[in-house]
N, C-alpha and C positions, 0 to 999 in steps of 0.2 A: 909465414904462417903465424898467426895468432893465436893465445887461445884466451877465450874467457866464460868465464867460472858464474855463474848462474843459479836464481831460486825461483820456482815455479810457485803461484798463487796460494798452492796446496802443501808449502814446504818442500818439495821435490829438488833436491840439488840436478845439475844438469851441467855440462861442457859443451863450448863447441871449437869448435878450430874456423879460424878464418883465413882461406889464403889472400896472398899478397894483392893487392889489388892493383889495377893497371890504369891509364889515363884513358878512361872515358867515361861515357855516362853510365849509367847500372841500368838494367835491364829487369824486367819483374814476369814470370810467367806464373801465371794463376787459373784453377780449374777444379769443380766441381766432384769429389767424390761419386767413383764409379763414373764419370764421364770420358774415361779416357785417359785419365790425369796420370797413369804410369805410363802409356804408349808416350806423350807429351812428355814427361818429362825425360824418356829413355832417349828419343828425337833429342832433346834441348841437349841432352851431357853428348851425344855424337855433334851436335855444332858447334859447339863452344871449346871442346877439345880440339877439332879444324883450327877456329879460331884463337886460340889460345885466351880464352877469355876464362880467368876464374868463379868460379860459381860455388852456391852452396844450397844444401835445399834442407829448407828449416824443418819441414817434415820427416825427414826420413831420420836424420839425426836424432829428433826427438824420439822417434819411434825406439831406433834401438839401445837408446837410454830408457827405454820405458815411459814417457813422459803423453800426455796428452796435451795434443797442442793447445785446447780451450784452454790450460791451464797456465799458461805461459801470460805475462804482465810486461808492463811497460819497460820493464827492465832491457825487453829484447831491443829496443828500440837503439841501442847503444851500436848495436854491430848493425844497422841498417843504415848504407850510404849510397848519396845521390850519386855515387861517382866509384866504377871500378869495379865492382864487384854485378854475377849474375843471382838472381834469389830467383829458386825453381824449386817446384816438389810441392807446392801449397793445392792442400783438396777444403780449404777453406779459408776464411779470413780471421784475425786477431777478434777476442771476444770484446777487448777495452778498443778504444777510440783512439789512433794513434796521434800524436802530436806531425810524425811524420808525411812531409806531404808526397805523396805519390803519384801522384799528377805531373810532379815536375820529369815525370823520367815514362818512358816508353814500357808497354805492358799488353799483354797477352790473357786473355781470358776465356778458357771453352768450357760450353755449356752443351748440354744436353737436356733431353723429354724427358722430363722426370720422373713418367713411367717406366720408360729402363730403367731411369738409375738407380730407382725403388728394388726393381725389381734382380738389379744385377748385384745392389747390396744387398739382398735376401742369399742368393744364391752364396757371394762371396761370405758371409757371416756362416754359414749352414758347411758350407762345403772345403773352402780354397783361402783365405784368407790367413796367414801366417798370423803367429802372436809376437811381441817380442819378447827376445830372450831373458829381459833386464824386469825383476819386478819389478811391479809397478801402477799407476792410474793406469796406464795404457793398455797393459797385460788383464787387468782387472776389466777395465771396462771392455776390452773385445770379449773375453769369457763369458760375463755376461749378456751380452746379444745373441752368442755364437748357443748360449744354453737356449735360451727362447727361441730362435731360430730353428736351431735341432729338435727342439719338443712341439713345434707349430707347423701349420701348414702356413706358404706364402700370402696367404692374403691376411691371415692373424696377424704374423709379424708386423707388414707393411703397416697393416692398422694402427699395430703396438705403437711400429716409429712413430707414425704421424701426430701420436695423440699424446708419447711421452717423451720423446726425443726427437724431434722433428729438425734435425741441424738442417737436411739440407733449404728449409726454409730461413732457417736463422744465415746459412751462411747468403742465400742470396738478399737479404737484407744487408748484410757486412759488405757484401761485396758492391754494394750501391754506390761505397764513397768513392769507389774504383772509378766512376765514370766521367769523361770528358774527353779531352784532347789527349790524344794518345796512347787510349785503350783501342786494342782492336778484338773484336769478339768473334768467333770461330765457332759454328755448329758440330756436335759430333757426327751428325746424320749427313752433313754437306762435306765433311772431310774425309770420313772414314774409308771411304772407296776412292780417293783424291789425293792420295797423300806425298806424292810428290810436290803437287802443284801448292799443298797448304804447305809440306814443307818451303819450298820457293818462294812462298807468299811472306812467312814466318823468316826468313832469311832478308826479306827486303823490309818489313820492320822495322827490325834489329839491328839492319846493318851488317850483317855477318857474311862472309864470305864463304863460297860452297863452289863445286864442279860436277859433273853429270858421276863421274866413279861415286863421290862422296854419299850423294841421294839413291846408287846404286845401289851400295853398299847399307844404309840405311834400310832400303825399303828392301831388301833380303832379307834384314833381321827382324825387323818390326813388320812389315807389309803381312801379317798372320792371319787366313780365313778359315778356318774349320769351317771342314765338309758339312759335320754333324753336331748337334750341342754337346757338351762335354760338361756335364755339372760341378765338376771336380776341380778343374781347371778356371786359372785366373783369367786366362781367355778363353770363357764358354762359348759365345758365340756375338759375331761384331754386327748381326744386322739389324739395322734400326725395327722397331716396332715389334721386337721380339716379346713384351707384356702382352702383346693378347694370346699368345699363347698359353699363358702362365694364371692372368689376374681376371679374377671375378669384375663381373658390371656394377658392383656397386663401390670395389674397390678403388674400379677406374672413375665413377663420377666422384668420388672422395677425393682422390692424386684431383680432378680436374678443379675442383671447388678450392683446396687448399693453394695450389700453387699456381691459381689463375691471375695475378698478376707475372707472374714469372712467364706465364706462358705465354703471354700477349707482347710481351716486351723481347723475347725471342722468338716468335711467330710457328707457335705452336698450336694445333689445332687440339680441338677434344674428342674424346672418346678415339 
């Protein structure tokens, strides 16, 4: 274990610990806010522990030092390697341009309709979403959504996002440089009811070794379908196309106008 000592764009000191790393290539799984990206990364640490591959997931760590990850600079680039380590937990991409190439190494990336995810961050900002304990950008900036959020109906907020914080369009712009040989991209609506077989799919990727108890065992803890929505809870409800229950028709042609390249290139339909 390593550790190193770190300053975020905004002044923010920060730590992180690196374990040891092992003889092979590094491994990158990546995934959209509200797409699933806790179910994935809860899956990714049950693989990796099988295979004893160490890993670290730059999000979460940030989280509980308080830190937002937009805020983080080239500096991280130091602990990012071609070889030995797995980097999981990312619900977006670095805001600078990394010198790092990513391409050279194997990577994972699920997406979703970005009328869920709209609409599953409404609910998660309003209702379930933890803050962390550390002040902070991080603690600061969830407060404030989570007050708009609480004082709005869902189709204000969504509006709010799209028109003053619109990350998850900025992140799928970031995550463009992601593309090539080697990326493989995973729907949440194709897996979510599938998840043995994506876990399997995800395991011959990677390279990782797995056995039928292992994915057993897996899909008892994760496999989660609530009967009924639960607004409360981080897992409200997993089934695709749940925004028309929720989202006005002019919010839905707005979600369809703004992130209609995103939706074409994941074969998403409108309305």
């Amino acid at each position: 274990m390593s550790k190193h000592d770190l300053v975020s764009k905004n002044g923010e000191h920060f730590s992180l610990d690196l374990p040891a790393p092992i003889k092979r290539s590094s491994i990158f799984a990546f995934a959209y806010a509200k797409s699933g990206s806790t179910l994935l990364e809860n899956i990714m640490i049950e693989l990796l522990k099988y295979n004893n591959f160490p890993y670290i997931s730059l999000a979460q760590e940030l989280f509980k030092q308080g830190v937002v990850f937009g805020n983080i600079d080239k500096g991280i680039e130091k602990i990012l390697f071609h070889d030995g380590l797995a980097y999981i937990g990312f619900r977006t991409f670095f805001t600078f341009k990394p010198d790092f190439d990513f391409k050279q190494n194997k990577r994972i990336l699920l997406v979703r309709n970005p009328k869920d995810m709209l609409t599953s961050f409404y609910f998660s900002m309003a209702k379930s979403h933890q803050t962390p304990k550390q002040a902070g950008s991080a603690r600061e900036k969830l407060n404030n959504l989570r007050a708009i959020a609480t004082e709005n109906d869902i189709n204000f907020f969504i509006n709010h996002v799209l028109e003053n914080r619109n990350t998850f369009l900025a992140t799928y712009r970031r995550y463009k440089r992601l593309e090539g040989p080697g990326l493989k991209t995973y729907r949440y609506e194709d897996v979510i009811f599938e998840k043995r077989a994506w876990i399997e799919d995800i395991c011959g990727h990677f390279d990782l070794n797995f056995n039928d108890a292992l994915l057993d065992d897996i899909l008892k803890k994760y496999d989660i379908r609530p009967e009924t929505e639960d607004p409360t809870k981080h897992i409200r409800k997993v089934t695709p196309n749940n925004y028309k229950e929720h989202l006005n028709e002019e919010t839905i042609g707005k979600i369809d106008t703004v992130f209609e390249d995103y939706m074409q290139q994941y074969f998403y339909e409108k309305k």
